[in-house]
C-alpha positions as CSV (number, residue, x, y, z in Angstrom):
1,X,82.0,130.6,118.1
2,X,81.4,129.0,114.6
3,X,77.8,127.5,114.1
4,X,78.5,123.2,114.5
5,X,77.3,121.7,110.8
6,X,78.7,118.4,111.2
7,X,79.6,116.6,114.4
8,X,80.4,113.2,114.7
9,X,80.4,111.1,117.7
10,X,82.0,108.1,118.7
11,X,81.5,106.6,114.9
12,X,82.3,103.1,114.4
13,X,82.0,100.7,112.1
14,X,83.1,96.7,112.7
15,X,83.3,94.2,109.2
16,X,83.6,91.1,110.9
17,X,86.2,91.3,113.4
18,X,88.2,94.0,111.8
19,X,87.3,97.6,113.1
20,X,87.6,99.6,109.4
21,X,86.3,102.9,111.9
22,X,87.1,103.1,115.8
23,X,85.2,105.7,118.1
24,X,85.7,108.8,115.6
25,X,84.6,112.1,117.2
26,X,85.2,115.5,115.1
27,X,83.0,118.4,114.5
28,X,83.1,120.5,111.5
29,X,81.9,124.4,111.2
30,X,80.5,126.7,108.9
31,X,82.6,128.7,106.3
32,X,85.8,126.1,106.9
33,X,87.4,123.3,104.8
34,X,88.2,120.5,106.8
35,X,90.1,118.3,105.5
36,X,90.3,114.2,106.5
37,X,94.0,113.4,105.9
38,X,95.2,109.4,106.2
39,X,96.6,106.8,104.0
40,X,94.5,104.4,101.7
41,X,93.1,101.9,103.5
42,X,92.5,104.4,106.8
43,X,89.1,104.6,106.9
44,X,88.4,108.1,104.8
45,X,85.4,106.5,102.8
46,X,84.0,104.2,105.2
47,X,83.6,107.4,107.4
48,X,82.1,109.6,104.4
49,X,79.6,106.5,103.5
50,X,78.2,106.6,107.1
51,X,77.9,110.6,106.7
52,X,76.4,110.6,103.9
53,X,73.9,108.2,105.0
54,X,75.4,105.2,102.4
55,X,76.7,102.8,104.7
56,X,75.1,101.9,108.9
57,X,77.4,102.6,111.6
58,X,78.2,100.0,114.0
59,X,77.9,102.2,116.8
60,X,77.8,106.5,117.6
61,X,75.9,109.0,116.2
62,X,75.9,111.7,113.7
63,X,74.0,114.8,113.6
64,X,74.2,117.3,110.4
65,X,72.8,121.0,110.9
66,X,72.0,119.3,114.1
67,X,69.7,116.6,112.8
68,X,70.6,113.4,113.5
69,X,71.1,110.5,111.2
70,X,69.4,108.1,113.0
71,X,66.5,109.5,114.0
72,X,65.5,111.7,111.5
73,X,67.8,110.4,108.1
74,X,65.6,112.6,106.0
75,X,65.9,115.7,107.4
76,X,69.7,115.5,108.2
77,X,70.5,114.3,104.4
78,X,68.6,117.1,103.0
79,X,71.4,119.6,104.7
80,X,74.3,117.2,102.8
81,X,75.8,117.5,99.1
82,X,78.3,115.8,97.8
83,X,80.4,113.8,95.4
84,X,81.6,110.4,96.8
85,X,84.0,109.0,94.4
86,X,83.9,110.2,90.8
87,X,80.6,112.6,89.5
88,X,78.4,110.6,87.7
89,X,76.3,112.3,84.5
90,X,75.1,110.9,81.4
91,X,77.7,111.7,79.0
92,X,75.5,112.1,76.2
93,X,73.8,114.9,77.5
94,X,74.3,118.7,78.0
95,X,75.6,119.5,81.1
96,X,72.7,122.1,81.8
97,X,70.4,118.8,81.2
98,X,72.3,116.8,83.6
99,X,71.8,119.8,85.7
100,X,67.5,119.9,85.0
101,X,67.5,115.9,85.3
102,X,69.2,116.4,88.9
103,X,67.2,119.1,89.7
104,X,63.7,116.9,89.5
105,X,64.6,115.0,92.0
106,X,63.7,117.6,94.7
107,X,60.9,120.0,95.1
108,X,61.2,123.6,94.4
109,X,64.3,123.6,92.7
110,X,64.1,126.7,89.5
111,X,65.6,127.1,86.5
112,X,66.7,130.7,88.4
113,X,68.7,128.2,91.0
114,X,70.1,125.9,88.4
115,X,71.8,129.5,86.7
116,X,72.7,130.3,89.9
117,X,74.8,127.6,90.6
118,X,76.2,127.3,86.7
119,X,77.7,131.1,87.2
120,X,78.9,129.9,90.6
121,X,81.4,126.9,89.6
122,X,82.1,129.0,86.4
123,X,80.5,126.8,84.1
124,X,78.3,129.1,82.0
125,X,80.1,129.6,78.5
126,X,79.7,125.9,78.6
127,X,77.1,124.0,80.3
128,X,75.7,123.5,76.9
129,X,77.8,121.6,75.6
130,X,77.6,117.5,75.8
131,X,79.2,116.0,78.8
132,X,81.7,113.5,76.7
133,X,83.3,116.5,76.0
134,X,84.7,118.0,79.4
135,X,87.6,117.6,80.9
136,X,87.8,116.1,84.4
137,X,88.0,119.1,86.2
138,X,84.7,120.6,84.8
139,X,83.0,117.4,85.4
140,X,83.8,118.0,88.7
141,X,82.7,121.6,88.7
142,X,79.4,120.7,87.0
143,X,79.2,117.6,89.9
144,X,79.4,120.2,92.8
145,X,77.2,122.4,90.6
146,X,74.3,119.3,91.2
147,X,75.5,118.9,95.0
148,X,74.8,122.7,95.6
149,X,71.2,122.8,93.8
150,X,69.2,122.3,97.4
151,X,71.4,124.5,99.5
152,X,73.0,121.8,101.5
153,X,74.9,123.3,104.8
154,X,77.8,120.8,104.1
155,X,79.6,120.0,100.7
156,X,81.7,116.7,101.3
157,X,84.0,115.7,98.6
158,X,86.1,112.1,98.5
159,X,90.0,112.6,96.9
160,X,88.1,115.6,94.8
161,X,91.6,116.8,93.2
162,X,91.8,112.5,91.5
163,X,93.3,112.9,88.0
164,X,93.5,117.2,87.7
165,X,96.3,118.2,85.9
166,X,98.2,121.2,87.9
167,X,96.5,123.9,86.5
168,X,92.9,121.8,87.6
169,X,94.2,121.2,90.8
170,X,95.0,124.9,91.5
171,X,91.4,126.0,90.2
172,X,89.7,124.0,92.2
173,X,91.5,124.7,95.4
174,X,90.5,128.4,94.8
175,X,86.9,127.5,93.8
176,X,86.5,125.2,97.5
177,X,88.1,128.3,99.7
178,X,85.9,130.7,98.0
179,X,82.6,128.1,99.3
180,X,83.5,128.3,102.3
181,X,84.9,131.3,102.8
182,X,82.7,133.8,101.1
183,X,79.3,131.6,100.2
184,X,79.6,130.4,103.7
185,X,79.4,126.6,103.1
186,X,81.2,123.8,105.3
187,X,83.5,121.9,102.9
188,X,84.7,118.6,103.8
189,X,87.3,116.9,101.9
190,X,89.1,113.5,102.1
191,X,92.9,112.7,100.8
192,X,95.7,111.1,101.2
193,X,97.7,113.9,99.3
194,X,99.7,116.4,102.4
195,X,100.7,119.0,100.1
196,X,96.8,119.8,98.9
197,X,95.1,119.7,102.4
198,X,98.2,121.9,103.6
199,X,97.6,124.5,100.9
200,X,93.1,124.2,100.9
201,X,92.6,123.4,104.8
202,X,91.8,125.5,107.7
203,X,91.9,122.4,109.8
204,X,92.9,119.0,109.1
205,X,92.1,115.1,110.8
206,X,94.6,112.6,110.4
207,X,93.0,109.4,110.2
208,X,95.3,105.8,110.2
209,X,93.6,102.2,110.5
210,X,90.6,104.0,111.6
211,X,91.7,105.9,114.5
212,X,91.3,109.6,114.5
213,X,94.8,110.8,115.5
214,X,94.6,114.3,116.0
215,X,93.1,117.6,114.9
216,X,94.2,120.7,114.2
217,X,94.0,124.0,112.5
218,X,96.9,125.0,110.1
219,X,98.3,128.0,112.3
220,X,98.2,124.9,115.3
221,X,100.2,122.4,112.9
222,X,102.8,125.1,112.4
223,X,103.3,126.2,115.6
224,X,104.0,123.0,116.9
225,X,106.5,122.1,113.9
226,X,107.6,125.0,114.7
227,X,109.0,123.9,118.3
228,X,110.9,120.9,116.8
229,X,113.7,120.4,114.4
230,X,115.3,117.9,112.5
231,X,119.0,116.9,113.6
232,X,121.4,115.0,111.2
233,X,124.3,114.5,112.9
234,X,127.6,112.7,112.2
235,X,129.2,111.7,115.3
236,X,132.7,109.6,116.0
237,X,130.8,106.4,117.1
238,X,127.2,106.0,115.6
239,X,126.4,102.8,117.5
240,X,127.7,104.9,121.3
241,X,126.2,108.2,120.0
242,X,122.4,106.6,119.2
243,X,121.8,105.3,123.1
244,X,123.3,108.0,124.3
245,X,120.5,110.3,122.9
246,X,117.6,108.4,123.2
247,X,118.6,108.0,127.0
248,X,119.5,111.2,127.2
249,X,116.3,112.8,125.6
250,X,114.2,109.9,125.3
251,X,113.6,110.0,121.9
252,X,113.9,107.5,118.9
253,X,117.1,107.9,116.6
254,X,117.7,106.5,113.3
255,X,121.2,105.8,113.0
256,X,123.3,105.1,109.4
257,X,126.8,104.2,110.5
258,X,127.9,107.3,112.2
259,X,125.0,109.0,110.9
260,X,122.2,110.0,113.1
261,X,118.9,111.4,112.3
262,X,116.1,112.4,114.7
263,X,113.6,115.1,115.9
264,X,114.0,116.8,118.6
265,X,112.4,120.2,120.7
266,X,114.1,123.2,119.3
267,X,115.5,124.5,123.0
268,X,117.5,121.2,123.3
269,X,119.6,121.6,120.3
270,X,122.7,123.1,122.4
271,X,122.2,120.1,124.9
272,X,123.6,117.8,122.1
273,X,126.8,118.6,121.6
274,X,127.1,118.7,125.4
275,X,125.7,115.3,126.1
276,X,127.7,113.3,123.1
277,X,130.9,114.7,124.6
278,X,130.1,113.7,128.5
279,X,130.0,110.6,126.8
280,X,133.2,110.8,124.7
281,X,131.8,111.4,121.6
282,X,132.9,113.4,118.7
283,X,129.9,115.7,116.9
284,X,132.0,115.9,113.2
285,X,129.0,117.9,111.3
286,X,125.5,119.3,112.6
287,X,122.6,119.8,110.2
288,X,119.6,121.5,112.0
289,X,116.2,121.7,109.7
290,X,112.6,122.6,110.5
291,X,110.4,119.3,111.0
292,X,107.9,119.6,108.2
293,X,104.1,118.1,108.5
294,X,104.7,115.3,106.2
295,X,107.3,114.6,108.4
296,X,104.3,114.6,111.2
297,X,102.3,112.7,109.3
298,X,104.4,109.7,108.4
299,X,105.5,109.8,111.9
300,X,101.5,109.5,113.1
301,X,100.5,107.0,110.7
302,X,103.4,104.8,111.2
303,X,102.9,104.6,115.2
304,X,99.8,103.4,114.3
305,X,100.8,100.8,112.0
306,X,100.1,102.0,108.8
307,X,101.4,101.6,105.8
308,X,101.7,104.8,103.1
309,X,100.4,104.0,99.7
């Protein structure tokens, strides 16, 4: 089984009387990308802050490479990198300088390890070159270069794909995977974007008004959408047809008219007809469609009251 880097227990964190982070427990393993799906507003940051050591937690415990943050903050830091937000450099400098001002602020660290790290986020035709004049996306790959310099076990990125163009957004899924796929590195990465944690994740969190709501790898996503399907169905009486299926199957339907829409298990789709016409009613047109994960998502988020952004 895959080495533990980051595991997080019962994490909360209370402003007030609002609970932004409610008894949070995931664990995250070497070589993966793990990705902490939810809305704005869920809880993503908050969660990253007490991680990364820049905000207390109310209550639980975290432990990095199996240190723990509250009793030995140093140690467990030391295995973290990171960029919270947006990377932050002075613009008027080289990026290699950024890179040797960085490095200062820990022991040990060579000139041998700042290349190192250039060549690996593909930055060394122009590290020279004053910060004011990269784009975002090599900001972002000189930023991880500065997170990487220690060797931290975990690499946790907030919304890192913010303001790349396509092309950016593509590199830098590629760059991620290859961390942690080939270097070895646990990468943990917040959105609100489906689509990206979809095509980057090996396993994703959904997170909605600070709840966890579930976890699972990709292959576990897709074989459980995989077992349910989307029915639009126009019936003969809408109003008859909608109680008749949610007492039938027990399942919420949307209903337009004489238009229904729900999802349903995929081995219950010859019951419908069956039902609606025990009951008198006419099925006029059937439309059967795989239940994607945004689907799943929305579904989630909204049963826990939030609202998408």
């Amino acid at each position: 089984m895959a080495e533990v880097v980051l595991d997080v227990q019962n994490l909360t964190k209370v402003y007030g009387e609002r609970r932004s982070v409610d008894d949070v427990s995931f664990q995250v393993y070497a070589g993966e990308v793990f990705g902490f799906l939810g809305p704005n507003g869920a809880g993503k940051t908050t969660t990253i802050r007490m991680i990364s050591g820049l905000a207390k937690m109310t209550a639980g415990e975290i432990f990095i490479a199996g240190h723990s943050i509250r009793k030995n903050f140093k140690k467990a830091v030391s295995c973290l990198g990171g960029i919270i937000e947006n990377p932050e450099m002075y613009k008027y400098m080289s990026g290699y300088d950024n890179m040797r001002y960085y490095a200062g602020l820990y022991e040990g660290i060579t000139a041998a390890d700042i290349d190192e790290v250039v060549k690996l986020v593909k930055m060394e035709n122009r590290i020279y070159e004053k910060v004011k004049k990269y784009s975002l996306g090599m900001r972002q790959r000189v930023g991880i270069a500065q997170s990487l310099l220690h060797r931290p076990r975990i690499l946790i990125l907030d919304e890192p794909t913010n303001g790349l163009d396509p092309a950016g957004i593509h590199e830098m899924r590629d760059f991620l995977k290859m961390l942690a796929h080939e270097k070895g590195y646990s990468v943990f990465i917040s959105s609100h974007i489906l689509t990206e944690m979809q095509l980057l994740c090996d396993r994703v969190g959904i997170i909605a008004n600070g709840k966890l709501l579930a976890v699972k790898s990709m292959d576990e996503w897709t074989e459980a959408l995989s077992d349910s399907a989307n029915m639009k169905i126009t019936v003969s009486d809408g109003e008859k047809a909608k109680a008749a299926v949610e007492e039938e199957f027990e399942i919420p339907v949307a209903a337009n008219k004489n238009l229904l829409n729900f999802t349903i298990k995929s081995e219950l789709i010859p019951e419908i007809s069956v039902t609606l016409a025990k009951y008198g009613i006419a099925v006029l047109s059937m439309y059967t469609g795989e239940k994607s994960l945004e689907e799943t998502f929305l579904e989630l988020t909204a049963g826990a009251g939030t609202s998408i952004k």
